[in-house]
N, C-alpha and C positions, 0 to 999 in steps of 0.2 A: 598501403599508402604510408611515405614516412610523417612520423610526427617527435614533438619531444613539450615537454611541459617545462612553462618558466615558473619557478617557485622563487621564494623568498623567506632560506631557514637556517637558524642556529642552533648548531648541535651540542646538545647540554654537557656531552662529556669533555668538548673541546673548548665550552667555556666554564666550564668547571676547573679545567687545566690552565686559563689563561687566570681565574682568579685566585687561585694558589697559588704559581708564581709571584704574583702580586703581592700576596700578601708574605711570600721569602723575602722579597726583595725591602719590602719595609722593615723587616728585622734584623735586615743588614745594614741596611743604608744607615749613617751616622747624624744623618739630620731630623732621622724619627728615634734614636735613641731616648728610650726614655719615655715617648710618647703611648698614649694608648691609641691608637689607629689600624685598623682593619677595614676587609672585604669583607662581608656575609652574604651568600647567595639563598635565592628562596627563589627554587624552580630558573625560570630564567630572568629571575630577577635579581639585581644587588643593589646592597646599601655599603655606601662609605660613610665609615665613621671617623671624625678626626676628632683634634682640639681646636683647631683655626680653621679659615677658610682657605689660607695661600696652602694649608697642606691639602685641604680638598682636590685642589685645584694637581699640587704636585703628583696626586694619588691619581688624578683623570687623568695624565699623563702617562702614567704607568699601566694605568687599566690598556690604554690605547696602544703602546707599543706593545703589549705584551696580548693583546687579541689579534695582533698585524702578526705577531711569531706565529700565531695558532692557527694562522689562515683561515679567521672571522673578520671582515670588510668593520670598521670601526662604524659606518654610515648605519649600520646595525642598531648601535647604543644610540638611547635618548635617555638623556639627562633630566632629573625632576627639578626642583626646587630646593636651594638651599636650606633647612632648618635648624634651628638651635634648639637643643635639648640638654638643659642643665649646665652643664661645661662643655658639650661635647657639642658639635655640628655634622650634620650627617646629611647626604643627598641619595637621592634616588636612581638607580638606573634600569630602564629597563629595555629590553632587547626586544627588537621587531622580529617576529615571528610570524610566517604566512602574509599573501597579498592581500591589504585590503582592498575592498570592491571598488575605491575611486582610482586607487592607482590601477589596478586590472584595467578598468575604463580604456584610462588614458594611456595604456599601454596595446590593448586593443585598436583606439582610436590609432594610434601609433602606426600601427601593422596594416592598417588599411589606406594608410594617406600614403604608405611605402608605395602603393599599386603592386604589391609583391603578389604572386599566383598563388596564395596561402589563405587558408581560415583558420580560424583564432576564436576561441570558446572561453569564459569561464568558468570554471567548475570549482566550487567554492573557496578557497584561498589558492589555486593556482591559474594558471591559463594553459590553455593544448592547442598548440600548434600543427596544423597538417596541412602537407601540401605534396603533389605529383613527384617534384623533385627535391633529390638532397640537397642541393647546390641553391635552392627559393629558401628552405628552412637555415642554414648556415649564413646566408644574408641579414635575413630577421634577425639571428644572433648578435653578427656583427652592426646592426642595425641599435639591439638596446645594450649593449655594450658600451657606444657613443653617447648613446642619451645620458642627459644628468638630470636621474632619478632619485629621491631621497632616499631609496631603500636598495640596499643591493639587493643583484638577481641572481641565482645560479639555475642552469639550465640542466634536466635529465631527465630521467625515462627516454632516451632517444632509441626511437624504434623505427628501424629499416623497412 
C-alpha cells in the first residue's frame, strides 16, 4: 500500500551554510564596517548579536534571504525577544524542528474533512500517510501545500 510521511525538518548542515554566509556578508557590507555584529549558532539555534536594534533588524533580513538561497522555508525561523546586554543587543532564533502534536492534529483533522480514501497516523513528530491509491496520496499533498500552516512541511519516505 502506498504511503509517504509529512515531516517538518531543518538540516543543520544547510543552516550552518546559510548562517556563514550571513555572517560574510556583514563583513563586506559597508554599513557594518566597523561594527561588532555576528551569527553564533548553537545546534539549531542562533543568536544575533549587534550594537542597535535597526542593525537587528537589517541582520534578520539577511538571515532570511540567505535561508531562501539554502532552500530552508524562512516560516522555519522563530524570532525571540529583543535584549540588551551591555552595549550590545542580541535576539534569539530558533528553528522549528519536527511536527508538534497540535499541528499534527490539525493537519490530520485536515486529511479527514478532505473525504480523501486515506489514513493518516501520528507517529511522534511526523504523520504517515497511506492509502490504495497514488493519485489519493498526491492530492493530500497538494491538499497541505495550499494550507497556510505556520510551519513548513516537506513530504518523504514515499513508498509505492
Amino acid at each position: 500500500m502506498p504511503s509517504f510521511d509529512i515531516v517538518s525538518e531543518v538540516d543543520l548542515h544547510t543552516f550552518t551554510n546559510a548562517l556563514d554566509q550571513s555572517n560574510r556578508v556583514i563583513e563586506t557590507r559597508f554599513d557594518f564596517k566597523g561594527v561588532d555584529a555576528q551569527f553564533e549558532r548553537d545546534g539549531l539555534n542562533a543568536t544575533i548579536f549587534a550594537e542597535a536594534e535597526f542593525q537587528l533588524t537589517q541582520m534578520e533580513d539577511m538571515l532570511r534571504s540567505n535561508l531562501v538561497k539554502n532552500k530552508i522555508d524562512p516560516k522555519a525561523m522563530e524570532l525571540g525577544d529583543v535584549e540588551t546586554a551591555g552595549k550590545q543587543v542580541k535576539q534569539r532564533v530558533t528553528m522549528k524542528n519536527g511536527l508538534e502534536s497540535d499541528l499534527a492534529r490539525k493537519i490530520v483533522k485536515m486529511i479527514k474533512d478532505s473525504k480523501l480514501k486515506v489514513q493518516s497516523q501520528i507517529q511522534g513528530d511526523q504523520v504517515r500517510v497511506t492509502g490504495k491509491k497514488r493519485d489519493d496520496l498526491q492530492q493530500v499533498m497538494a491538499l497541505l501545500r495550499e494550507a497556510d500552516l505556520e510551519q513548513p512541511l516537506q513530504f518523504n519516505n514515499f513508498r509505492d
